[in-house]
Every structure is written in C-alpha cells, then in structure tokens.
C-alpha positions as CSV (number, residue, x, y, z in Angstrom):
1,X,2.1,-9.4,-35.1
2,X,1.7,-11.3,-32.4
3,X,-2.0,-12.4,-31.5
4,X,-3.6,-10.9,-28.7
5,X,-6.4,-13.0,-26.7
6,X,-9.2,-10.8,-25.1
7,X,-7.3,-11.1,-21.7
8,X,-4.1,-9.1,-23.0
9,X,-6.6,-6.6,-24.9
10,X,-8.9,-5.8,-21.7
11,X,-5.3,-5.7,-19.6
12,X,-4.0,-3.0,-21.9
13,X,-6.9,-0.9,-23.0
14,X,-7.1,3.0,-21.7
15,X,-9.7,5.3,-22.7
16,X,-7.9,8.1,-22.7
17,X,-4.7,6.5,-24.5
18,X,-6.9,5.7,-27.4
19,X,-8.3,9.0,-27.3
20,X,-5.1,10.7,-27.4
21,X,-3.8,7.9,-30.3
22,X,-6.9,9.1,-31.9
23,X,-5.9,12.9,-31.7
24,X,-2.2,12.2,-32.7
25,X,-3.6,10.3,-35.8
26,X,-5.4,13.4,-37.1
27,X,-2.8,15.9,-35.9
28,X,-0.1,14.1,-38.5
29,X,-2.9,14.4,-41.3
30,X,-3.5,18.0,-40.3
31,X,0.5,18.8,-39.6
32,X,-1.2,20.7,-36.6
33,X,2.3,22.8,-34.6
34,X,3.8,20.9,-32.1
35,X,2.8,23.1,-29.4
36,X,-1.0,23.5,-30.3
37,X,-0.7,19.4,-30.4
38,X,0.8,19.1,-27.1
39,X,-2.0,21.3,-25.3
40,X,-4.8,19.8,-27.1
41,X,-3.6,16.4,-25.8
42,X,-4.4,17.3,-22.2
43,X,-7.4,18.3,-20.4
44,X,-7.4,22.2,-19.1
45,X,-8.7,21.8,-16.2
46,X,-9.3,18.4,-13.9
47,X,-11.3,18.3,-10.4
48,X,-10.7,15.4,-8.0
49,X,-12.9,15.5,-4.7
50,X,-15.0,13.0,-2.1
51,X,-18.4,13.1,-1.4
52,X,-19.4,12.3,1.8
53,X,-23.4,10.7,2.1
54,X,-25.5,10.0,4.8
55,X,-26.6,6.5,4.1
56,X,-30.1,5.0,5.4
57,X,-28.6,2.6,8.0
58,X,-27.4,6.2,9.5
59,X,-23.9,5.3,8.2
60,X,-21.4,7.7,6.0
61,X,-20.2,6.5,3.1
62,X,-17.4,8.7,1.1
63,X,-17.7,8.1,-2.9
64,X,-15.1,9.3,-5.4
65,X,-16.2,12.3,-8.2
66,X,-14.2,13.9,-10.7
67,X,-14.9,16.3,-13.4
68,X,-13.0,17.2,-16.0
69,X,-12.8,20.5,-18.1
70,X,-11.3,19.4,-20.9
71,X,-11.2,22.5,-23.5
72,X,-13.5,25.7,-23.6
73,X,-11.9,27.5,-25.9
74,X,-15.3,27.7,-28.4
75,X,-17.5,27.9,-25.7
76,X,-18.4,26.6,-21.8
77,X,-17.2,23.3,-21.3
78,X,-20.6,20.2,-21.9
79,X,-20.4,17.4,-20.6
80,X,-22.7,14.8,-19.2
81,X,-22.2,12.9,-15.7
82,X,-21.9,9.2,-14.9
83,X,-22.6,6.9,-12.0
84,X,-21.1,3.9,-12.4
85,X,-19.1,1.3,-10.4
86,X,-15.9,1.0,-12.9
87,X,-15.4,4.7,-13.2
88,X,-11.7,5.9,-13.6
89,X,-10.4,9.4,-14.1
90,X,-9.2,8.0,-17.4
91,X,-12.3,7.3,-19.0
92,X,-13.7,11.0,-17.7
93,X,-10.5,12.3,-19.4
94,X,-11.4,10.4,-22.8
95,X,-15.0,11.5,-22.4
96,X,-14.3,15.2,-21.8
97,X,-11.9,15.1,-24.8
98,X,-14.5,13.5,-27.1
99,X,-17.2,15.8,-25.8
100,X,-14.6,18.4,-27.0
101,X,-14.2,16.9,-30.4
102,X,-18.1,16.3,-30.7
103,X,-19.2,19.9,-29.4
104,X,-17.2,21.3,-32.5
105,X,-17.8,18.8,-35.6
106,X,-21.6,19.4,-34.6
107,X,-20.7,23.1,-35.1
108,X,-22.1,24.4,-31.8
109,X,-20.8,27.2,-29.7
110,X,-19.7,24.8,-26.5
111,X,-16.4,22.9,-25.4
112,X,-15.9,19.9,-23.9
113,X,-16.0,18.2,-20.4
114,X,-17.2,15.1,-18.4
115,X,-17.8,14.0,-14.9
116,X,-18.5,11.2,-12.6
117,X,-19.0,9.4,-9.7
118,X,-17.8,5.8,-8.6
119,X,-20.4,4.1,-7.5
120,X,-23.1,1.5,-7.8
121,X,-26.7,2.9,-8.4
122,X,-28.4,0.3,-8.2
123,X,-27.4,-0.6,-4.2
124,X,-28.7,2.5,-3.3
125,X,-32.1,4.0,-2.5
126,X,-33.8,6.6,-3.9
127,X,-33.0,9.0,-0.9
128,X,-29.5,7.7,-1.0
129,X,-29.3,8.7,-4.7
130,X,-30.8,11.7,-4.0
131,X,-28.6,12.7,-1.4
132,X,-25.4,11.4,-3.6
133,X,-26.5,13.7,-6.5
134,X,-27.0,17.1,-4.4
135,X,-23.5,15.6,-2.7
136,X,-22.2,16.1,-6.0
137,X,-23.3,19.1,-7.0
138,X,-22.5,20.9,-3.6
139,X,-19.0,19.6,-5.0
140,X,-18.7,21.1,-8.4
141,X,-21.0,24.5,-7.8
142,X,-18.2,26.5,-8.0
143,X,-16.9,25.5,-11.1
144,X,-20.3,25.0,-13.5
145,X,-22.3,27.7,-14.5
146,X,-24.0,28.8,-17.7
147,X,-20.4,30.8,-18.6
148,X,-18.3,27.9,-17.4
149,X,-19.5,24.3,-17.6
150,X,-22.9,22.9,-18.4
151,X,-23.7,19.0,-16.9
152,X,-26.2,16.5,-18.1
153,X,-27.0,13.0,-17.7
154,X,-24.7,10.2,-19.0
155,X,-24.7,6.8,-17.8
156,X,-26.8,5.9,-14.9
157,X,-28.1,9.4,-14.3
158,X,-31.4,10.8,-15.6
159,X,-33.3,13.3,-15.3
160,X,-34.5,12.9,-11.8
161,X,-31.2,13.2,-10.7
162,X,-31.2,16.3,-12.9
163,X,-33.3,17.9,-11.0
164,X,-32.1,17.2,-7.8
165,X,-28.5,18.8,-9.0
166,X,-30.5,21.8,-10.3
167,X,-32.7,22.7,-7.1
168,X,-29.3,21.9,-5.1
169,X,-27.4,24.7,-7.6
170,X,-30.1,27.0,-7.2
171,X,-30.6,26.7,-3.6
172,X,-26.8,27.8,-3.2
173,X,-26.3,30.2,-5.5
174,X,-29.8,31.8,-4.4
175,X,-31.3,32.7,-7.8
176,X,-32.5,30.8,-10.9
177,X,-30.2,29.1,-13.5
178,X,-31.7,26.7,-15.5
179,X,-29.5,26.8,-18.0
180,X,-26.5,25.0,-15.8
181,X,-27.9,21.6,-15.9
182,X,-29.4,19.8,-19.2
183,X,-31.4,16.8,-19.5
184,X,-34.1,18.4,-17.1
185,X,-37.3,16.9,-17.1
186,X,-39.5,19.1,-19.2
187,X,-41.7,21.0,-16.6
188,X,-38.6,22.1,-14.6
189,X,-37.2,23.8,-18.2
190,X,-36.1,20.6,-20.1
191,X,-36.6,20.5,-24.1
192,X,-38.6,18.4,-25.4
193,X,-37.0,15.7,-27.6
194,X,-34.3,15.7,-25.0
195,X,-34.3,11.8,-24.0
196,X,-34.4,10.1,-27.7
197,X,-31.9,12.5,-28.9
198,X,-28.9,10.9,-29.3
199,X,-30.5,7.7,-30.8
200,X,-32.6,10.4,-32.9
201,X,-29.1,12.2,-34.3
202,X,-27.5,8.7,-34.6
203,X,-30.6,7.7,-36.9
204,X,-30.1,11.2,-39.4
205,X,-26.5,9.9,-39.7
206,X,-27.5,6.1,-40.4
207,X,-29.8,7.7,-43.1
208,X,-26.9,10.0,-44.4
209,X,-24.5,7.0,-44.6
210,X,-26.9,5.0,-46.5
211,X,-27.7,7.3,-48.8
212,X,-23.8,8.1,-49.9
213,X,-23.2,4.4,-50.1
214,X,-26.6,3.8,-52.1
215,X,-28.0,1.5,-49.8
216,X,-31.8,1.0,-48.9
217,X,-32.5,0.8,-45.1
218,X,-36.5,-0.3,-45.8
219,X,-36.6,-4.3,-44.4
220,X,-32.4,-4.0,-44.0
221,X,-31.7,-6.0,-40.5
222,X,-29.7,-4.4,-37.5
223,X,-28.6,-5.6,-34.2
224,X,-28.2,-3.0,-31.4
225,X,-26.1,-3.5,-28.5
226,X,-27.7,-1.7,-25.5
227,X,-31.2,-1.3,-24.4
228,X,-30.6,1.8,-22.3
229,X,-31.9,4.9,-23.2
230,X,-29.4,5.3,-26.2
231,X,-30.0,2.2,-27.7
232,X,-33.9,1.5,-26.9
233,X,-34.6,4.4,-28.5
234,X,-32.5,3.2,-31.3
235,X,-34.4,0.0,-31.4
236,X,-37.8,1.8,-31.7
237,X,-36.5,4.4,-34.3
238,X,-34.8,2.1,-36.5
239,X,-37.8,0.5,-37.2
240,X,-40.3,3.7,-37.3
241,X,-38.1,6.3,-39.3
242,X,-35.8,4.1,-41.4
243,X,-38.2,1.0,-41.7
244,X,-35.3,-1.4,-40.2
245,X,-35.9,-4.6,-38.8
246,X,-34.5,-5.0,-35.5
247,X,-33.3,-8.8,-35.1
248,X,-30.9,-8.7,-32.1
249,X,-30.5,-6.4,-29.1
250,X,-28.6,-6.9,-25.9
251,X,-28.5,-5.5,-21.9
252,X,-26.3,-6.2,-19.4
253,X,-27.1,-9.4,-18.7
254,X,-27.6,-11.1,-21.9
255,X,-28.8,-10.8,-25.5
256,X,-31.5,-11.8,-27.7
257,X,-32.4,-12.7,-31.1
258,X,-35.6,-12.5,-33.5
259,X,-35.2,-13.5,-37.0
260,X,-38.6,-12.0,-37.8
261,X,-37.9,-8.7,-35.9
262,X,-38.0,-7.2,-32.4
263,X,-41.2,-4.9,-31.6
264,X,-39.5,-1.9,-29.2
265,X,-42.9,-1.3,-27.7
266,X,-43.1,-5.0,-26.6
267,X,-40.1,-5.7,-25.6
268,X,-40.0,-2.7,-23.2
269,X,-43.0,-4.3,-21.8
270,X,-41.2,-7.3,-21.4
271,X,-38.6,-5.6,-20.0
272,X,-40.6,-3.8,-17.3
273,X,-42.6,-6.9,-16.4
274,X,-39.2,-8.6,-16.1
275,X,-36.5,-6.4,-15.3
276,X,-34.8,-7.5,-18.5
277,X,-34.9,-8.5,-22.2
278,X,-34.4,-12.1,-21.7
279,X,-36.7,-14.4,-22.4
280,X,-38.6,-11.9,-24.5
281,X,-41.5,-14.3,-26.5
282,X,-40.5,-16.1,-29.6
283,X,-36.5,-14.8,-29.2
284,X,-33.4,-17.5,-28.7
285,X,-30.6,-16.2,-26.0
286,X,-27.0,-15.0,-27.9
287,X,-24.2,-13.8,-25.8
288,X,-22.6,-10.4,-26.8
289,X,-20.4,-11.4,-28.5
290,X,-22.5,-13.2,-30.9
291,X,-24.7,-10.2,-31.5
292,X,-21.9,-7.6,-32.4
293,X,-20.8,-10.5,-35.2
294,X,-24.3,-11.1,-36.5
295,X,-24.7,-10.9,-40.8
296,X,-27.0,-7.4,-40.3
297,X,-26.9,-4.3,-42.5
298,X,-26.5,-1.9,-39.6
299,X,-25.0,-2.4,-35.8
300,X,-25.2,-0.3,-33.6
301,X,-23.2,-0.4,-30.3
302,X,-24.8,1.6,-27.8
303,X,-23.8,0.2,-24.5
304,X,-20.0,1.4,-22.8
305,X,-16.5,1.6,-24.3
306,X,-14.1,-1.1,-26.1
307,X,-16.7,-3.6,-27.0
308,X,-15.2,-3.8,-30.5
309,X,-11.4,-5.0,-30.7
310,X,-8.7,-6.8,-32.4
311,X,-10.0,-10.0,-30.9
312,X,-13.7,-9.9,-32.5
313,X,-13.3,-7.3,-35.1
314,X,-12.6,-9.2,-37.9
315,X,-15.7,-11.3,-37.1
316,X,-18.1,-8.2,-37.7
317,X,-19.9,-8.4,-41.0
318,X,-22.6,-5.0,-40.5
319,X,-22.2,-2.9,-44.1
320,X,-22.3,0.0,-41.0
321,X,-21.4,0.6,-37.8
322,X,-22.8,3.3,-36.0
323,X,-21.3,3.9,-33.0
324,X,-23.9,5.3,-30.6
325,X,-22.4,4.8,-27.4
326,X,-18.7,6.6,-26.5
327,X,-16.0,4.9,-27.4
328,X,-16.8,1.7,-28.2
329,X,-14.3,1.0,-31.1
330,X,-10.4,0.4,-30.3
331,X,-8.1,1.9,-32.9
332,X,-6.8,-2.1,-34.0
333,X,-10.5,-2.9,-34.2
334,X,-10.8,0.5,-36.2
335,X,-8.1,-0.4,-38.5
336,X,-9.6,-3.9,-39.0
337,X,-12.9,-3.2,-39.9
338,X,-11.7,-0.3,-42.1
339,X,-9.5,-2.8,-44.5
340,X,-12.6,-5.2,-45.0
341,X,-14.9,-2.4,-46.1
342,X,-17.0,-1.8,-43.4
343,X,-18.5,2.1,-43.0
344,X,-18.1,3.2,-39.7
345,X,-20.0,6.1,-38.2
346,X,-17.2,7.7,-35.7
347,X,-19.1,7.9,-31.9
348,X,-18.6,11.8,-31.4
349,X,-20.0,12.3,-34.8
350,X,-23.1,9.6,-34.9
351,X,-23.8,9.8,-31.0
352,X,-23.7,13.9,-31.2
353,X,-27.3,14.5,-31.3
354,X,-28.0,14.2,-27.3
355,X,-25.3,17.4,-27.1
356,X,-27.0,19.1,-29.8
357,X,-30.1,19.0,-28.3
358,X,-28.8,20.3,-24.8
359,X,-27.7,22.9,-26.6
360,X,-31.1,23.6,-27.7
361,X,-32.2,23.0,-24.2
362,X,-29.7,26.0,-23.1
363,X,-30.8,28.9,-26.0
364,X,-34.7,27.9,-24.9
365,X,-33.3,28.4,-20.9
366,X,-31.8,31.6,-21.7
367,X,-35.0,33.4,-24.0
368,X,-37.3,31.4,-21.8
369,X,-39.0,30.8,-25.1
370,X,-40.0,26.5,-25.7
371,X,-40.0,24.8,-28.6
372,X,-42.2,21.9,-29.8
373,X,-40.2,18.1,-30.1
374,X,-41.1,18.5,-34.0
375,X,-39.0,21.7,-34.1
376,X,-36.3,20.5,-32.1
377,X,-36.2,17.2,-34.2
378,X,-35.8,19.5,-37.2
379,X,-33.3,21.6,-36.4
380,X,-31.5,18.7,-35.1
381,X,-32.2,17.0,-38.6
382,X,-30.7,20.1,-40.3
383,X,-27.4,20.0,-37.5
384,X,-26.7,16.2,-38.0
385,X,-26.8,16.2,-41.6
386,X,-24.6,19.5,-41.8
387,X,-22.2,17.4,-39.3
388,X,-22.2,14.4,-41.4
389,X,-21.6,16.1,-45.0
390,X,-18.7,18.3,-43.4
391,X,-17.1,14.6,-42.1
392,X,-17.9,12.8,-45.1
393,X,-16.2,15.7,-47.5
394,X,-12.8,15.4,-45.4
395,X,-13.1,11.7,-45.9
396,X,-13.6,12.1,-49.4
397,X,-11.0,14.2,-50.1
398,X,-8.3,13.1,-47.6
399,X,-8.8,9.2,-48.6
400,X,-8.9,8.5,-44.3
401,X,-11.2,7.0,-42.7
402,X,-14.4,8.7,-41.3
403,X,-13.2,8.4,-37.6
404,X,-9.9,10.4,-38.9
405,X,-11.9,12.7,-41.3
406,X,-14.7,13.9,-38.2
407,X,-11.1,14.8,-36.1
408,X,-9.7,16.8,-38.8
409,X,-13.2,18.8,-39.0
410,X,-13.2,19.0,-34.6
411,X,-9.6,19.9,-34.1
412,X,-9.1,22.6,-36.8
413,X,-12.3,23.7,-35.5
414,X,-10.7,23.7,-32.1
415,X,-7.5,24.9,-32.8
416,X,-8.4,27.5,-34.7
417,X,-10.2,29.2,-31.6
418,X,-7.3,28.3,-29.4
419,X,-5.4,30.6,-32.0
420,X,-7.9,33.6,-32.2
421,X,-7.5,33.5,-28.1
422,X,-3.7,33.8,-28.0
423,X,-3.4,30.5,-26.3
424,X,-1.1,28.5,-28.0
C-alpha cells in the first residue's frame, strides 16, 4: 500500500466517514438486515440554523449551529454541545452517532445526539458568550426537552454556559425544566461528580483492562494528551485511584515531560499562574507527537479527533490506550495498533462515564431527590464496569477487536429497539 504522509491523512480524514466505516465493520460481524443497516447509518433528524449576536462594539455577528438528533429510538436523544472554531456538520454527525453507540453499551435508557457552534471562544467576552449561548438555545428550544433531547457541555462549553442555556429555556417555556440541560453547576440542579466524570469512568475502565490483562497500574507510567477538563482530571486520578505516575501531558500549545512524575495539583497551579503547562518546573518541552509515542504503560488521548493515524501509529508503544476524548483513533491507526498487541479502550466505551453521570443528573432532576459525589461515583463504578465486562465478553468470544466488540453490544442494543418500535 502506498505510504501516506500526514498531509494526505489530514486531507482525507472525515469524522463521520470513519464513524460510518466503523458501523459497517460491526454490521458484517453482526449480519445486521440491510435495511436496519442503511437507517442506522444516518442521523434521524439534523438542524442547521444562524445565530445572530449583538457583539460589544454594537456590531452583529451571525455564527453557524447545528444539532443533530441522531437516533432516539431507546430513549431522548444526549448529547453535549461544542464551541469551537473548526466545527463541521460532519464531526456533529460522528459525534451524535457515537453518543448513540455510547448511550447504549453503557446500558442507559437515552439516544444519541450532538450540537455545536462555529466559533472562537476565546475572542469573545463574557457577555458575548453569554449572549451566544442563550442565541443558541432560543435556536434549538423547540426541539430539546426532557422527552426529546437533553444537551450538556462538550468542548469549550461549561457549566456557566449551562446555565445561561437553562434560564434562557426556562424563561421561554415559562416553567421549570431542569432536567433539559446537564452539566449544570450544582446549586442550579447539577449532580455532583458531574465535572470529573468522564475521566472518573475512563479510570474504572483502565482498572478493568488491567486487571484482564494481569497488569499492575501501582508506579506504571502514562502520558495523557489533553489538560482540559477530560484529561486534567485524568492526570490527577491516575495518580490518586490507580497509583500511576503521570510523566507527559500536553495542551494546545505544547507538551511536557517529567521522568519522575507530574503533580496535577501543581501543575494546575502552573497552569493558572501561566495560562499553560509549559514551562512547568523541572519538565523538558515534547511536541505531540512525541508524547502520544512515549514508552508508557497507559496513554490516554484526551484532547479532539484523529490524533492517532497510519502516519504515527506504528510508533505508539502504551500496553493501553484509553481513548478519553471522541474519536481520536482512525480505523488504519486502529488496525495498526491492534496487529502489534496494543489494548485499546474504544472512546464511546472508555469516555462514557460523563453521559452516565448526566443521566444521573436527569433521574435526581426528575425526583428532585440529590445524591452525594460518593454515591454517584459508585453507581457509576458499578455502570462502567457492567459496560466494560459486556464489551470485553463480545471481544472474547468474537476474536475482534474491543472497538468492534463495544459496537456489536451498542448496535444490537440499538437495533433491537428500532425493531420493537416497528421502525425498520
């Protein structure tokens, strides 16, 4: 095959190509119908609008949204919402889809969906923002709900800008929902545990892993790619619950490295002192590719999509990847790492906890009834490990791999409810 230099890869990726790749790949092992195939390649429902805001210079600028209702046949669509310059209506598509596939190998009564918003945060202020996120709420009102389609943060969105999207709901509709929007700060109905929770389920799966491949995580290395809220959280529960030593972790603007290990609770010091990891005391600078190719036990990308590919993939030498952010694994990187022995931990399987937890968040809306963040971590223990044991069973008996093994658990999941409604 002819070699591909990162130019031609970045040229030809699609998020929602690989996604559907991904699907076809299962539905061959599963010999899913033809039809039930077909419409579980495509998203149900897509919304495409403009969001006009008043800027502070008394200007209007118009941004691009979208949201996409990708299935709901097990349950209202879930789906968090980005802000970010790069957005495309592809990469919403591939997110609602693995929202989809996620929602049901976690086993939880919810479908699938994404949304976002092209733009740059960080150029605007805090009343722009503000008015940006009520903009885009106005936009979708009529489509979310508790019945319909639940939102939550994703990339760039917190929840501040929670709160403003649930005040802007509620002020339209007239009455009190806070059930439509997840990822609400605590005293406005958020659960606790909400904000480490996907680095918290990714965790129970690294521990699951290890312990079916017999390996001991106490004083193993691990690099993390990301020091967002996903993976700064992973840096500081790495080390606390599975007694990892942190050695590399990157940002956006660079990485660094620290043989002896990276203290979380110093480094996000740094990093607020700053404004970013770099030059973090006694660490050398590494580029990002050099940390995704570091010798570690565990890596962990948790930064965007297609950071690992056929152009870097055979360079990875983690015993386990464990893919916290969406997407960030191309199917010939997949393939790659697979044939020399690497474990990988699929992203809507290791990154599911987040989800789970909003789904927490809703049943505590709906009895008005709170739970403590050592409950929640518990039953999100108990959901993550169930998740994990149903994925590693299929790729135990089915001799795929574990990315293949958590689809065949989503999408009979899936289709099977797309049956029992007379669908397809």
């Amino acid at each position: 095959m002819k070699s591909m230099t990162r130019t031609d890869i970045r040229e030809n990726l699609n998020p929602f190509a690989i996604a559907q790749a991904q699907l076809d790949e299962a539905a061959a092992e599963l010999r899913l119908d033809p039809d039930m195939h077909a419409f579980l390649r495509e998203p149900m429902r897509e919304f495409h609008f403009t969001i006009p805001v008043r800027m502070d210079d008394g200007s209007t600028r118009v941004f691009r949204g979208f949201r996409v209702q990708y299935n709901d046949a097990r349950g209202p669509a879930k789906g968090g919402i980005r802000f970010h310059p790069d957005e495309t209506i592809d990469t919403v598509r591939a997110l609602a889809a693995w929202m989809t596939w996620k929602t049901a190998v976690a086993d939880i009564p919810l479908g699938g969906a994404k949304g976002g918003v092209i733009c740059n945060p960080r150029t605007l202020s805090r009343n722009e923002l503000e008015r940006l996120s009520r903009g885009y709420m106005r936009a979708v009102a009529r489509i979310v709900g508790v019945s319909q389609d639940v939102p939550a943060p994703d990339v760039n969105t917190n929840p501040q800008i929670m709160a403003w999207m649930i005040d802007e709901y509620e002020t339209l509709m007239g009455f009190r929902e806070p059930g439509v929007i997840t990822g609400k700060p605590v005293p406005l109905g958020g659960s606790a545990g909400r904000t480490p929770a996907t680095a918290m389920g990714g965790i129970y799966a690294i521990r699951e892993a290890a312990n079916m491949l017999d390996m001991n995580l106490e004083g193993a290395t691990c690099a993390v790619q990301g020091f967002g809220n996903v993976g700064s959280y992973a840096v500081k529960l790495a080390a606390e619950i599975l007694g990892m030593t942190v050695i590399a972790v990157s940002d956006e603007f660079g990485g660094i490295e620290k043989r002896s290990g990276i203290d979380y609770h110093e480094l996000s010091q740094h990093q607020r002192r700053t404004g970013g990891i770099a030059g973090f005391p006694g660490s050398h600078p590494i580029n990002n590719d050099d940390l995704l190719t570091l010798d570690v036990d565990v890596l962990i990308p948790a930064a965007i999509e297609n950071q690992i590919t056929s152009a870097n993939a055979a360079q990875i030498r983690a015993k386990i990847v464990a893919e916290m952010a969406n997407g960030p694994t191309t199917p010939e990187a997949d393939t790659i790492m697979g044939e020399n022995g690497i474990f990988i931990i699929p992203d809507f399987l290791c990154n599911a906890g987040g989800v789970i937890v909003s789904y927490f968040e809703m049943v505590q809306n709906s009895y008005q009834f709170y739970w403590s963040e050592y409950h929640v971590n518990e039953e999100l223990d108990r959901k993550m490990t169930a998740a994990f044991d149903a994925v590693y069973k299929m790729y135990s008996q089915r001799g795929v791999s574990m990315r293949v093994a958590a689809y065949l658990v989503a999408v009979q999941r899936v289709a099977e409810a797309v049956r029992l409604r007379g669908w397809v």
